[in-house]
MDAnalysis code that builds the backbone (N, CA, C; Angstrom):
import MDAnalysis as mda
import numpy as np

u = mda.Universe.empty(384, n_residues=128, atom_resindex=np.repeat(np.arange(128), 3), trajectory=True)
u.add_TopologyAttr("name", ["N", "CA", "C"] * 128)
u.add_TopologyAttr("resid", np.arange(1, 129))
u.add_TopologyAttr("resname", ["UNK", "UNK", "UNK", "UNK", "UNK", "UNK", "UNK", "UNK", "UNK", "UNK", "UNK", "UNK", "UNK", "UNK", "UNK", "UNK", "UNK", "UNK", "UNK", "UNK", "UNK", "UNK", "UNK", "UNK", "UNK", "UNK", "UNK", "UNK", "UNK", "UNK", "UNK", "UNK", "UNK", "UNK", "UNK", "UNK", "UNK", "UNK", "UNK", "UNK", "UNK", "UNK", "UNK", "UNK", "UNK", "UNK", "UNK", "UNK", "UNK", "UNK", "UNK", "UNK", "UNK", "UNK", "UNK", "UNK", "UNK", "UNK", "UNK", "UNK", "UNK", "UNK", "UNK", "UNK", "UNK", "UNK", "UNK", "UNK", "UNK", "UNK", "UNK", "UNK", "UNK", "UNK", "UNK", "UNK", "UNK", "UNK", "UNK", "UNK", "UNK", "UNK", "UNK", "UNK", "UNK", "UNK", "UNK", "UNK", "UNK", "UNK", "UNK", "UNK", "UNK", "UNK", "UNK", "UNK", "UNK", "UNK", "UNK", "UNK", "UNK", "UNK", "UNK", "UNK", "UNK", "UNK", "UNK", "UNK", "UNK", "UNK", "UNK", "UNK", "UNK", "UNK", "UNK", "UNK", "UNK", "UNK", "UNK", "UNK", "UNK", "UNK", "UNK", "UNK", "UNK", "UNK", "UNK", "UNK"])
u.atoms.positions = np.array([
    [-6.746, -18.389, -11.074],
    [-7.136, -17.084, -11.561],
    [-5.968, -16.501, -12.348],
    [-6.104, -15.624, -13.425],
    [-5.305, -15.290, -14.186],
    [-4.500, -14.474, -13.599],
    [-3.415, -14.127, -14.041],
    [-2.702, -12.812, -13.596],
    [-3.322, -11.433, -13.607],
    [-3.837, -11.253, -14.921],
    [-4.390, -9.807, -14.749],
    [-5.540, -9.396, -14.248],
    [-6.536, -10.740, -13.964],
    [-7.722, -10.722, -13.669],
    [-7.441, -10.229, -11.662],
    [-6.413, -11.294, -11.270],
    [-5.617, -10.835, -9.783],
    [-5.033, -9.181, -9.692],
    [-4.460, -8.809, -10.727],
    [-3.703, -7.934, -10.728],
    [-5.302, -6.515, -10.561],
    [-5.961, -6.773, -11.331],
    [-7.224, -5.585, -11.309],
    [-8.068, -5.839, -10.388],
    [-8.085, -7.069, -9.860],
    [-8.697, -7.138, -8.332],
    [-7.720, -6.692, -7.050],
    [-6.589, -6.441, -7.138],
    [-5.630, -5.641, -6.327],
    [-5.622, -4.521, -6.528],
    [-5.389, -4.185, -7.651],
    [-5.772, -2.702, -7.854],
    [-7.199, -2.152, -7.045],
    [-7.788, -2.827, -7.376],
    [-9.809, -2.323, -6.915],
    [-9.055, -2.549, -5.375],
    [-8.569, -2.922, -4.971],
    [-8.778, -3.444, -3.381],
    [-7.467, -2.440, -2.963],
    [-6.803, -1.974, -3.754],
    [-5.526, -1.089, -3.455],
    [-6.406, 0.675, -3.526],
    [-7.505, 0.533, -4.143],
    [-8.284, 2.228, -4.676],
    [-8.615, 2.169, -2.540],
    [-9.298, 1.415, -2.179],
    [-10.034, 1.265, -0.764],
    [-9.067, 1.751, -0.108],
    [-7.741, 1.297, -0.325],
    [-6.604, 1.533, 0.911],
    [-5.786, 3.188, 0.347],
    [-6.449, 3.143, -0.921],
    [-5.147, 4.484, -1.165],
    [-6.317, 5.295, -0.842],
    [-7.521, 4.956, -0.799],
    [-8.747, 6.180, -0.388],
    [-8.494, 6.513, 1.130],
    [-8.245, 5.748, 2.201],
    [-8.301, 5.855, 3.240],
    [-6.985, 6.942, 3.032],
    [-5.766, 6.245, 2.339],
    [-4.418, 7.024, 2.740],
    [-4.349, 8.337, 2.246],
    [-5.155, 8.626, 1.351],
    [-5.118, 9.866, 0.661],
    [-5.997, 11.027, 1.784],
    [-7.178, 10.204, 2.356],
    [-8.103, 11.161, 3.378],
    [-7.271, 11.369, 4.010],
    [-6.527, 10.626, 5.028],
    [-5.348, 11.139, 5.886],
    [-4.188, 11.943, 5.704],
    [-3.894, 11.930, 4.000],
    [-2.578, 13.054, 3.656],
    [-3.501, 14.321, 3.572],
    [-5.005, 14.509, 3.127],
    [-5.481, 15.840, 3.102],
    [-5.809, 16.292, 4.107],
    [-6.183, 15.975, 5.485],
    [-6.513, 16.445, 6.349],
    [-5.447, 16.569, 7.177],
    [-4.219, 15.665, 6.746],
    [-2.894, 16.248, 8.037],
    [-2.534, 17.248, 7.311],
    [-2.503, 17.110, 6.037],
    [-1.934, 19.000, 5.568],
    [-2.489, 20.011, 5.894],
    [-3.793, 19.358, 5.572],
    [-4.686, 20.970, 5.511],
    [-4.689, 21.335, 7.529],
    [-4.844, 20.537, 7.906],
    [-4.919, 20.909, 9.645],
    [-3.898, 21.205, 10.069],
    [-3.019, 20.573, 9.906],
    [-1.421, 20.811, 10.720],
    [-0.072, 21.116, 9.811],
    [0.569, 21.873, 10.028],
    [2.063, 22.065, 9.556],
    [3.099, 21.443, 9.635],
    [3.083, 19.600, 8.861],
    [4.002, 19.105, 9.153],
    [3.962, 18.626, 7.394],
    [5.253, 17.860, 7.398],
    [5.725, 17.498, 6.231],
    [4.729, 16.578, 5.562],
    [4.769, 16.882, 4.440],
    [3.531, 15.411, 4.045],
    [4.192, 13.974, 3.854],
    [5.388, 13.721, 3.903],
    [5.790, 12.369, 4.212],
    [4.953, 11.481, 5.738],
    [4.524, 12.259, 6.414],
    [4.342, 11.871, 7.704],
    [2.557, 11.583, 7.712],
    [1.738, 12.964, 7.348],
    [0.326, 11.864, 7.114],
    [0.345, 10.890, 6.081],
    [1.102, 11.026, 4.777],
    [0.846, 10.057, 3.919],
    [1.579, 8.489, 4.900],
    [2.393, 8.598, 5.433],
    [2.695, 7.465, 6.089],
    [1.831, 6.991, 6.726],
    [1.393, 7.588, 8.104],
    [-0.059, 7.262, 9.068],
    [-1.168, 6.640, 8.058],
    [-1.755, 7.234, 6.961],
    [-2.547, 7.154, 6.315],
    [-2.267, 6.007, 5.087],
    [-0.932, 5.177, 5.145],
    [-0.352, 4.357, 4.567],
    [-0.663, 3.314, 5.559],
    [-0.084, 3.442, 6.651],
    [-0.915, 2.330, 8.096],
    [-2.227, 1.479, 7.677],
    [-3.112, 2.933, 7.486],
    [-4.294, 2.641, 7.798],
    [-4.909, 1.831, 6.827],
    [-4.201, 2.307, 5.494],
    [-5.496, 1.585, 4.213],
    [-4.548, 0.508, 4.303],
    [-3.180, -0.229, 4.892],
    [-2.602, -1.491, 4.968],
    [-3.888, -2.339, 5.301],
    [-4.362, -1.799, 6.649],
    [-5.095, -3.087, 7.286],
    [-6.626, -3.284, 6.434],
    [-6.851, -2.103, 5.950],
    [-8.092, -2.556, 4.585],
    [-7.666, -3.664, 3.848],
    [-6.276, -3.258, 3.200],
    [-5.968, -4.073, 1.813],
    [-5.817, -5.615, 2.447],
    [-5.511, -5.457, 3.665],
    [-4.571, -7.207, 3.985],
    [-6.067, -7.569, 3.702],
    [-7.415, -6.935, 4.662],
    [-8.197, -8.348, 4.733],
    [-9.160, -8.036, 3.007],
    [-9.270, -7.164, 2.558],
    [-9.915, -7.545, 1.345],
    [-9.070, -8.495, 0.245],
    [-7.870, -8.588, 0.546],
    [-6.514, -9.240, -0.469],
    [-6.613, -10.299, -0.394],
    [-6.653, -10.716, 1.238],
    [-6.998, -12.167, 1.738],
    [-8.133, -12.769, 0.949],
    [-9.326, -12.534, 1.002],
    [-10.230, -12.839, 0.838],
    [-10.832, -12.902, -0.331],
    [-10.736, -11.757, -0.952],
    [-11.362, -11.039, -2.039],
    [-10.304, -11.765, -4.012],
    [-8.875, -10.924, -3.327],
    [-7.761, -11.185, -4.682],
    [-7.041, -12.224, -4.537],
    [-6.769, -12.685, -3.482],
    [-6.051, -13.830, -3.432],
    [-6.530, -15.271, -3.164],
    [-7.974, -15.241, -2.758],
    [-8.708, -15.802, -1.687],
    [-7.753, -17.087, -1.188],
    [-7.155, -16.190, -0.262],
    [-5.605, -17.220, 0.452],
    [-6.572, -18.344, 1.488],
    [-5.953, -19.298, 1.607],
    [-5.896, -20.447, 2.246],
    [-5.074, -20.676, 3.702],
    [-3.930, -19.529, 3.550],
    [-3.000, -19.674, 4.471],
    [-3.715, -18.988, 5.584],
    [-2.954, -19.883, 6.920],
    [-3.371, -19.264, 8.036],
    [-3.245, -17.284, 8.201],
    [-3.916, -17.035, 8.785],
    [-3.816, -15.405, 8.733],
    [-2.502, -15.184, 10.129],
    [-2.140, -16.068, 10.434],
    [-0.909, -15.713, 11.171],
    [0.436, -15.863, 10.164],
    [0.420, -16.754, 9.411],
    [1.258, -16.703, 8.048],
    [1.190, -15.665, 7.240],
    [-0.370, -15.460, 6.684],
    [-0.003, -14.534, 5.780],
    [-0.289, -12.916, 6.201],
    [-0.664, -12.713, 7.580],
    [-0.971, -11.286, 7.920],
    [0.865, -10.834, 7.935],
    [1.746, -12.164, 8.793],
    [2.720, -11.832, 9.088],
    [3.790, -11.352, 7.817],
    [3.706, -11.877, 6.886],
    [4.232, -11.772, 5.444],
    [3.417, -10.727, 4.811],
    [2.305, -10.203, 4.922],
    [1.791, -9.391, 3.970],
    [2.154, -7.847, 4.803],
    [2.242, -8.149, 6.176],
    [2.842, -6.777, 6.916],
    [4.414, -6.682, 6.641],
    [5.139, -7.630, 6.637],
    [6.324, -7.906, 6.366],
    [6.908, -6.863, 5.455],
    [6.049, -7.381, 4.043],
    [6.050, -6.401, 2.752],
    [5.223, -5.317, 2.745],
    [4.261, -5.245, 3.794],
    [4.273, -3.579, 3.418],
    [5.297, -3.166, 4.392],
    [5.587, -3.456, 5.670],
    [6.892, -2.800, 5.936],
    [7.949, -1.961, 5.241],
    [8.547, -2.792, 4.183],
    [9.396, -2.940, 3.040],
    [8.192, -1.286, 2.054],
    [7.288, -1.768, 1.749],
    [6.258, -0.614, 1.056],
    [6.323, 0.723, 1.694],
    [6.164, 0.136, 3.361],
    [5.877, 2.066, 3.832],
    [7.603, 2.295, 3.734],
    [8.630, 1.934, 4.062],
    [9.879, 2.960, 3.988],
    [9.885, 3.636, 2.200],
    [9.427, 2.520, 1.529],
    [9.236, 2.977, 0.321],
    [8.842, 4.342, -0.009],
    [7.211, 4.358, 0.536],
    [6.251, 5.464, 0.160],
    [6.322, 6.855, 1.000],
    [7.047, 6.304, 2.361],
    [7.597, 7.420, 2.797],
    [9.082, 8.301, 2.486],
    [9.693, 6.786, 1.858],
    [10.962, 7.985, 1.253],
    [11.147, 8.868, 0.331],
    [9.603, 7.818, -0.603],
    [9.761, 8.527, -1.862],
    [8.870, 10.313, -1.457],
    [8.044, 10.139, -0.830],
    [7.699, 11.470, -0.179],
    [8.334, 12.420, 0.620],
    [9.270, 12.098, 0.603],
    [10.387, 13.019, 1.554],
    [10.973, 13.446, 0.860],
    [11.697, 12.644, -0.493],
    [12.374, 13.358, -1.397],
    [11.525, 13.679, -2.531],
    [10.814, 13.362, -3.156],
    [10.149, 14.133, -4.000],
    [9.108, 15.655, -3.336],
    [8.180, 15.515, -2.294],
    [7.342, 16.654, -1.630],
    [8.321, 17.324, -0.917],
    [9.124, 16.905, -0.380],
    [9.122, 17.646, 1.412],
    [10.855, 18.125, 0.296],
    [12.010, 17.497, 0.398],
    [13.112, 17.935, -0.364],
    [13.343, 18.777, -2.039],
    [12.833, 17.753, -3.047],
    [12.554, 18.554, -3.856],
    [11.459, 19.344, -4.320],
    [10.304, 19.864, -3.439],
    [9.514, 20.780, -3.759],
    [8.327, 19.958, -4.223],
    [8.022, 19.015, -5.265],
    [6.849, 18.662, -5.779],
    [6.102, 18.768, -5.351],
    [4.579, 18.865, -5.958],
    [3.501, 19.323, -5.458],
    [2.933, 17.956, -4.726],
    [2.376, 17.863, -3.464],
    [2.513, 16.885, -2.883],
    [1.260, 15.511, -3.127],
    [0.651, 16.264, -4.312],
    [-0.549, 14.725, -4.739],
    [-0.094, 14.303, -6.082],
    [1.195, 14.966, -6.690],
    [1.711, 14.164, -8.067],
    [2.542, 13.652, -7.401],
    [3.576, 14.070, -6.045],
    [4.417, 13.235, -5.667],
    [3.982, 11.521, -4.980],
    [2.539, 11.812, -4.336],
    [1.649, 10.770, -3.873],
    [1.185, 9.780, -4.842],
    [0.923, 10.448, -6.210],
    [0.904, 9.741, -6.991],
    [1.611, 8.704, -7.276],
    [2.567, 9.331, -8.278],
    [3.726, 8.710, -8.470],
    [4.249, 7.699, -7.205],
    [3.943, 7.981, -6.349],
    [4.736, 6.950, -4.925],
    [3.464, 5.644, -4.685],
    [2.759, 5.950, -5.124],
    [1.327, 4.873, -5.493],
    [1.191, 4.111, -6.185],
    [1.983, 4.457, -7.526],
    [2.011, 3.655, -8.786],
    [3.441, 2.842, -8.633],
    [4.664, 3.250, -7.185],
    [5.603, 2.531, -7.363],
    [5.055, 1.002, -6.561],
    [4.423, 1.842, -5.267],
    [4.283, 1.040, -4.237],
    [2.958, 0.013, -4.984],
    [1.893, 0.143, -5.824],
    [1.107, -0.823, -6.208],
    [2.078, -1.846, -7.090],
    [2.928, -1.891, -7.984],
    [3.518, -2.989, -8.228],
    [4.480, -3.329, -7.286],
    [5.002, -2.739, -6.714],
    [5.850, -3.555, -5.517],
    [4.984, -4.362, -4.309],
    [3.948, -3.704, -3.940],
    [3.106, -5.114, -3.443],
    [2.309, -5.608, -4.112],
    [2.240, -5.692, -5.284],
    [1.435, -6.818, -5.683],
    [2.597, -8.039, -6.139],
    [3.494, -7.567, -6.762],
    [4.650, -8.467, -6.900],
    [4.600, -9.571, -5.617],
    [5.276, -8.872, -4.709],
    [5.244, -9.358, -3.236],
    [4.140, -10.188, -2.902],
    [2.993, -9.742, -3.139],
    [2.186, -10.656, -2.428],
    [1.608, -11.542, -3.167],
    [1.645, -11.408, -4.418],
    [1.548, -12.674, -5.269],
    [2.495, -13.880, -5.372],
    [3.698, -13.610, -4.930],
    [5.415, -14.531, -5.118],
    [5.374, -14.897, -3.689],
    [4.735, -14.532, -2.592],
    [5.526, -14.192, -1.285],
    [4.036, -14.002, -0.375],
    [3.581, -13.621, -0.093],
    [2.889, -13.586, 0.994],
    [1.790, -13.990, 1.058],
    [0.943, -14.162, 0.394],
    [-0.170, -14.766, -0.378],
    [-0.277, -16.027, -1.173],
    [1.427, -16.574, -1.274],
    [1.432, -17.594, -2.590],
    [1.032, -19.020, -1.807],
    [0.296, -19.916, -2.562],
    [-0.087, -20.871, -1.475],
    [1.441, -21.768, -2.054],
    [1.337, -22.774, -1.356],
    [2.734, -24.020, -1.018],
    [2.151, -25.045, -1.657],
    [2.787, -25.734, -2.792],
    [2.689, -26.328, -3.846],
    [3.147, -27.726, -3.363],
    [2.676, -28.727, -2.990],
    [2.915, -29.845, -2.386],
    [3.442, -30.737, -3.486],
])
């Protein structure tokens, strides 16, 4: 499969997981008085475990055992959530930004940083 043809089937399968994460940054704001680094994180959790199995299946249609690649594709979002939560701490919560351009922007870093990742790395099959 081509690169970009992978790359817009991650994207489509990244809209599912940033939908879940985005429901969870509006309803921890709007309900509770805490920083929005913290639902967008929870809500970063959640659309993870969407994306692994539609990624698996769907964009990558991986081969590798799902103990290989769940372990590597959590690996790198690991690496993703300190990402999306730092960048929300300092852009929303420190410097003021309004907290769905800062979500933004922390969306568009974190979609090429895992797709990179899981195309090179967690997803890549082993070339015999």
């Amino acid at each position: 499969m081509s690169i970009s043809r992978q790359f817009i089937r991650f994207a489509a399968v990244g809209a599912c997981g940033t939908a879940v994460q985005y429901t969870v940054l509006a309803i921890g704001t709007a309900l509770f008085t805490i920083p929005p680094e913290w639902p967008s994180a929870v809500g970063y959790m959640c659309g993870s475990v969407v994306n692994y199995i539609l990624n698996y299946f769907f964009t990558f249609e991986s081969g590798k055992s799902h103990v290989e690649a769940a372990s590597k594709y959590f690996s790198l979002l690991g690496v993703g959530f300190c990402i999306n939560t730092g960048l929300m701490a300092l852009l929303a919560h420190h410097l003021g930004w309004n907290i769905w351009i800062a979500q933004f922007l922390t969306t568009g870093v974190g979609l090429v940083f895992n797709f990179v990742g899981s195309r090179l790395w967690a997803f890549k099959e082993a070339h015999h």
